[in-house]
Each structure stands twice: as C-alpha cells, then as structure tokens.
Steps between C-alpha positions, in 0.01 A plus 500: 500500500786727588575478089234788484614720637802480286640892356665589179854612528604840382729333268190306263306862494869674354478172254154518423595939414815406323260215253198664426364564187284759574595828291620771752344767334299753830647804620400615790216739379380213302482300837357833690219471181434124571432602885243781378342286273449256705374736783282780302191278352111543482542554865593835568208604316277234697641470858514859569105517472447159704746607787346892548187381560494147673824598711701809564338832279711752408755365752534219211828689423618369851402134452761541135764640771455210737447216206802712317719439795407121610606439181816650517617246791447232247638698182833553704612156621386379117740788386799345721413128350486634177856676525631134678322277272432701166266168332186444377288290731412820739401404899552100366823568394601670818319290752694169339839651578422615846218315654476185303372277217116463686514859552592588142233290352215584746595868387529425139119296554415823587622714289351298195166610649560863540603541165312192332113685689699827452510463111160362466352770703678754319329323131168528610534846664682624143195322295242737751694784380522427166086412488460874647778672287273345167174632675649820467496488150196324456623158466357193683652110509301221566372443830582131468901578365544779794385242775659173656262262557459461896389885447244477256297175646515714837367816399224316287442309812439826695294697253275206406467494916434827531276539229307238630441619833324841371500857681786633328512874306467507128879593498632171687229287271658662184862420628423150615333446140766599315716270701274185418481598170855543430534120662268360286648680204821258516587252307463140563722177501368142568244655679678800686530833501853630384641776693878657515697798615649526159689812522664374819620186261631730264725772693629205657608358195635876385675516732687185514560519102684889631689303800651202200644732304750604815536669810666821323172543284278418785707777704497749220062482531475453889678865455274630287190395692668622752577836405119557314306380874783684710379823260115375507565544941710787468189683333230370701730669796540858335136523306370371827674803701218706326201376590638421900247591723680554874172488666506098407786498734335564761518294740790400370534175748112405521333426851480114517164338383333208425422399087232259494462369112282181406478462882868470523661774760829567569670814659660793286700831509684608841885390514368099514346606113796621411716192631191328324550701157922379525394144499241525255743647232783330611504295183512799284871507562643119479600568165860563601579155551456434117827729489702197639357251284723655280804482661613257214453759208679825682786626364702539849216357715639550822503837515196595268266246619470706862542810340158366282330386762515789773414753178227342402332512783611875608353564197172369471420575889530851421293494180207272737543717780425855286202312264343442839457855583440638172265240501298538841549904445313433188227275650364520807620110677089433580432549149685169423209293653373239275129565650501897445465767303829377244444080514757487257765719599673242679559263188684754349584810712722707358321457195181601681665802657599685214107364389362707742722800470374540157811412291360126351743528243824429742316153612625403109876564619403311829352181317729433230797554747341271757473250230824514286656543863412171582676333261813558625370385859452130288797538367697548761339257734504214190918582493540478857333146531683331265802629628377341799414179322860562342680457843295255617596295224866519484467371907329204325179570725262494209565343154767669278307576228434842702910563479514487115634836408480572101862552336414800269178679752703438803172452677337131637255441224356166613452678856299767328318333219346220788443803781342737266300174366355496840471823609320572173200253555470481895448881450250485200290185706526589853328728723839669600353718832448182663849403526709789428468527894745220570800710323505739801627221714761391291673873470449547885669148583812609213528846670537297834732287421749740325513675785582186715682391233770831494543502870615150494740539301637848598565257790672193319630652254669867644781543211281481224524727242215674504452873251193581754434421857187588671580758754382361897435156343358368818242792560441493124424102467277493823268805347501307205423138606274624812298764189455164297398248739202756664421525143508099415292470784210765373496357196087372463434134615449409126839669381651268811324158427558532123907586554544210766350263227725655260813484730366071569503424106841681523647260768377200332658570153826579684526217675399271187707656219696821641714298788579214241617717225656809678835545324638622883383164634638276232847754549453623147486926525751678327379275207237713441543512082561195327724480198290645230456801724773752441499813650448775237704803651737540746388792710660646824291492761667576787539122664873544652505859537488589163400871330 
C-alpha cells in the first residue's frame, strides 16, 4: 500500500521538459491572455446581476475584493510550483512530485471534471448567446436543434401540467402553448422526438478544428477575443459612468434581510451578504489555473508562468470590481428581482441596464461580445484538459493514446480529437445545469491541495531553485487551505454527493489500471518519449540555472 504514495523525482519532471514535443511558442502576455480568457466569460455580464440582488447590493464590489483576494492565496503557491516545476499537468503535476502518486491522480480525477463540466457548461451557455444574438436580427433556430433532450421532455412536461390544471393569465397560457407546440413540432425517430443543442455541438467542434492546427494559432485568437471582450468591458465601464445614478448607492452596504423566492428564504445584504456575494462569484476567477496547464508551451516557463498567473487575475479583479459599480450605480440592486418590476434584468444585466437607461443600441456591443467572448473561455478550458490528459498519460495513469503529440502541429491530436468528441455531444444531449455543479468541488479540492502541496515541499525540499516564492508561506497556505475547505464544505448537498461518487469511480479505475501501469511504479519515468518521439527544438528553459 505504501507504493501509493510513491513521488516523482525532480530529475523525471527536468526529463519529461528536456523531451517534450510540445512547441514552446507563449510569451508571457500570451499566457497573461490565456488567464483572462479563461476568467472573463458570459459571467461578468451574468453574476454581477445575480450577486447584487440575492447577496451583497452595491457592496457587490466588496464580495470581488474578498473573492479577488481568496484567490490570490491559491494563485501564489501555483505561481511558486509553476516556477519549480514549469509542466503541463497543473495541481496533478505538482501534487505527484510532492505529495504522492494517490494524491496526483485524485487531483487530476478532479481536475478532468472542472474542466470536462467547465467546457460543457461554457457550450451551452455560448449556444444561449448565440440564440439571442440571432433574435436580434430577426433570426430564429429550431426549438428542437437549440435544446438537449432532458430539457425539452421537462418543460413539455410542465406546460402540459400547468395547462392542465387551469387558472393561469392569458400571458402564461400563450407561453406554455408555444412551448408544447414547439415540442410537438420536432421531428421523430422510431417513434421519438429528436431534440439537440446543436450549436453547442458545433462551437465545440470549431473550436477544436482552431486548437489542431497548433497552440501558436490558437494563442494568436485567444488574443484577439481577448482584446475585442476586454474593449466590449472597458466600454460598458466608461458609457456606464454616464448614466450612474449615486442615489442607487445608497445604502451602499444594505441592512440584512430575508429573500423569500418560490418559498425558498435565505438571508441577504449586511457584511454576511457580502461574505455571501465572495463565495457566490468565487468561480468567476478560477480561470488562472488554465495559465499552468501551459507550463509545457512557455517560452521560459518558470518565470512567465507566475508572472501570467498573478496578472491575470490583477487584471480581471479590477475590471469585475468597477463593472459592479457602474453597474449597481446604473440600476438600482432591488430592481434585479426576478418577481418585480424588470423579471428579466437578471438574465442579462448589464444588457438590461443600458436597456433601461435608454441606449438599447449598446446591448448589441454587450451580446455579441458576451458571445464571441466565450469562445475563448472553450478554448482555453478544452487546451488546459488535454494538457492534463497529456501528463497524465506520460505517468502511464490513463492509456497513452492521450500522450500522442503530432510531429508537424506540435499539439496531442488524438487527446483532442477524442475530448472534443465528447465534450461536443455530452454538451449538445445533456441538461448541463444539473451537473455543472460538481466542477466547483474539483477546483476547491486543486486549490487545497496546491497549497498543501507548496508548503511541503518548501519544507523537503529548501534549496530548490525556485524564480518565485510566496512571501509568509505558512500564513499564506493556511488562508488558502482553511478559505477552501469552509468553501468545500458549503458546497450544496447535491454538489457533495455527486463529487464523492465522482472521486469513488476515480479510486476504482486507479486501483484497476492506474497502479498496474504507472510508469513510476514499474521504475520507468524519465522514459517519458519513446523512440519515434524526438524533441523538435531545443529551448532554454531555465532547468540548471540557465538565462
């Protein structure tokens, strides 16, 4: 049993650096642009609405702060790994060095469901945008190529329920029509009615035809997504200055209450709603750890990689924390309420805002940079897992089809070609919401474990080289793993029964492949590449001391 907790030596990672055939090809703005596109999605333009008015007001600013800066525990010790251990493989790869080999895979379990429910959450949400981006122009899909299945038989279930029961207005009989109609309206096989999210199906499949071609290319768009929704926020932040009313400041910090919706209450505003708001956003900012999935691709990795990861999210705290007060200067935080006067507002509130201000037209900018925006969310969260599934491979803990790099792309083909196969129809079938849940719990448990991870071996390892060290290490990994844990254990019941199943399957394919064909168990690391792999470039990366 003790064989699990086996660690790989310094000296296989500096092999496994020295033989890859990934193209080193990101500077460190390219790496800072992976970290924003990972971080800036559909969200900012979503949570900002949910969090004013179910949790902190126009003290929502404060809940970025505190989110902003419980990150930043995490974001430094993965900034020290990354300058120690500059590979792909992110938290896995620096859990199996430090920890050991149960560790590292539990981790890497994990991670493949962040980013694997990340990326199919992120297809659905881009094929909502793109549905309301065509509306604006008059166009309308479908109802049965816009909707997975699981949706469509509930909703019909509901409105043909509804319906039934009587005593509704003419409105809600009109909308629940429409929705029976539009079931009916689909087209049948052996019997059944066909239904799929086919716009989810396809930017998958865009984007993993952008990602084949090579990391450079896939860099050179991640930038320029990048740069047009980092413009899109910029001008939501200065128009927005215009239309600020101060009064909707005021209170600025709420007096606590009670919000009682479809006879669910829970408590809001006051400094436990702002705490609140931290946790409930704390997702908009995980994006960073996408930057050290690429460790394998930077050009001098251990100094770039932190330098990426820290800027990133500097940078996109500040842009949440001011489009949360242009925002809730703009609307009043009640006016968010799904029941009142603006029902809608909080689907799409900075959209709404500028609605209501009179100035329609700027909800155009809004959409299409919400929805080309996203894009580069997929894309970055697609890269980072099968850089993931990459290192995973080369340990031997899954099948090495996933460690196939292409000679001329420089990227793992195979990897991509099978995950994007996946990702694609999961996505286009599925009812997404009702698992994208679970991928909080594998980020938290990551983010704990890196922080474990660092401290351990600050303390076995003192005369590392090491570009970056987290200042008060100690003070720094307790805030860290003690901000992490509270936050595992308010995760809901669901999110918590769903990841320990998750975590089970994990232990059970470990135990009957991973153990048996681990390359560190059978004493084989350092072999990473077999003969037909030859490394491409040689590159100095700053192993012994180097630049």
């Amino acid at each position: 049993m003790s064989k699990i907790w086996a660690k790989k030596p310094m000296s296989a990672y500096e092999a496994d650096i020295q033989k890859s055939e990934l193209k080193r090809v990101l500077g460190k703005w390219s790496l800072t642009a992976i970290g924003i596109g990972a971080i800036i999605g559909g969200g900012i333009f979503v949570l900002t609405g949910t969090g004013a008015y179910y949790n902190a007001g126009p003290a929502l600013a404060l809940s970025f702060v505190i989110a902003g800066i419980a990150c930043v525990f995490a974001a430094l010790c993965y900034a020290e790994f990354a300058s120690i251990l500059p590979v792909e493989g992110s938290a896995y790869a620096y859990a199996y060095g430090t920890v050991g080999e149960i560790f590292a895979w539990i981790i890497g379990w994990g991670l493949i469901l962040e980013y694997a429910m990340g990326s199919m959450t992120v297809a659905v949400s881009w094929s909502g945008y793109f549905g309301k981006l065509l509306k604006m122009f008059n166009l309308h899909l479908p109802y049965w190529i816009t909707t997975d299945p699981g949706t469509a038989h509930k909703a019909f279930g509901e409105a043909t329920k509804q319906i039934a029961e009587g005593k509704l207005p003419a409105d809600k009989i009109l909308s629940f029509q429409e929705t029976i109609n539009n079931f009916n309206a689909a087209p049948e096989l052996f019997n059944m009615k066909i239904f799929l999210n086919l716009p989810a199906l396809l930017i998958v499949l865009f984007v993993i035809w952008i990602l084949l071609r090579g990391t450079k290319g896939a860099a050179k768009a991640n930038n320029f997504i990048v740069i047009l929704k980092v413009s899109a926020i910029i001008f939501v932040i200065i128009a927005g200055l215009f239309f600020i009313d101060t009064s909707n400041w005021t209170p600025f910090i709420p007096e606590p209450k009670v919000i009682t919706e479809n006879g669910v209450s829970h408590s809001a505003y006051g400094l436990a709603g702002i705490v609140a708001g931290a946790s409930a956003i704390f997702f908009a900012y995980v994006g960073f750890d996408a930057v050290s999935t690429q460790a394998g691709e930077a050009i001098n990795p251990k100094k770039d990689v932190p330098f990426a990861i820290i800027a990133s999210l500097v940078i996109c705290t500040l842009l949440y924390i001011l489009v949360s007060l242009v925002l809730t200067g703009m609307m009043n935080y009640n006016d968010f309420n799904p029941l009142g006067k603006y029902p809608d507002a909080i689907k799409a509130p900075v959209a709404y805002a500028f609605d209501i201000a009179g100035q329609a037209w700027a909800g155009y900018i809004i959409t299409v940079a919400a929805t080309v925006g996203l894009i580069s969310v997929l894309m970055v969260m697609i890269m980072g897992q099968s850089r993931i599934f990459l290192g995973m491979s080369k340990d031997g803990l899954i099948p090495s089809t996933f460690s196939k790099v292409n000679s001329e792309t420089g990227v793992p083909r195979k990897n991509l070609l099978i995950l994007g196969a996946v990702i694609a129809v999961v996505a286009s079938l599925t009812p997404i919401n009702d698992l994208a849940h679970m991928t909080s719990f594998g980020t938290l448990f990551a983010f704990t474990m890196v922080c474990v991870a660092v401290w351990v071996l600050r303390v076995k390892e003192p005369n590392l080289q090491r570009n970056f060290k987290v200042p008060a290490l100690p003070l720094i990994a307790c805030l860290g793993i003690g901000i992490n844990v509270y936050l595992i254990f308010n995760l809901s019941k669901e999110a918590q029964m769903y990841s320990l199943g998750w975590l089970l399957i994990g232990f059970v394919i470990y135990f009957l492949y991973s153990i048996r064909n681990s390359k560190l168990q059978k004493g084989e690391l350092g072999e990473t590449f077999k003969a037909e792999q030859k490394p491409l470039e040689k590159f100095d990366i700053d192993i012994d001391n180097k630049n």
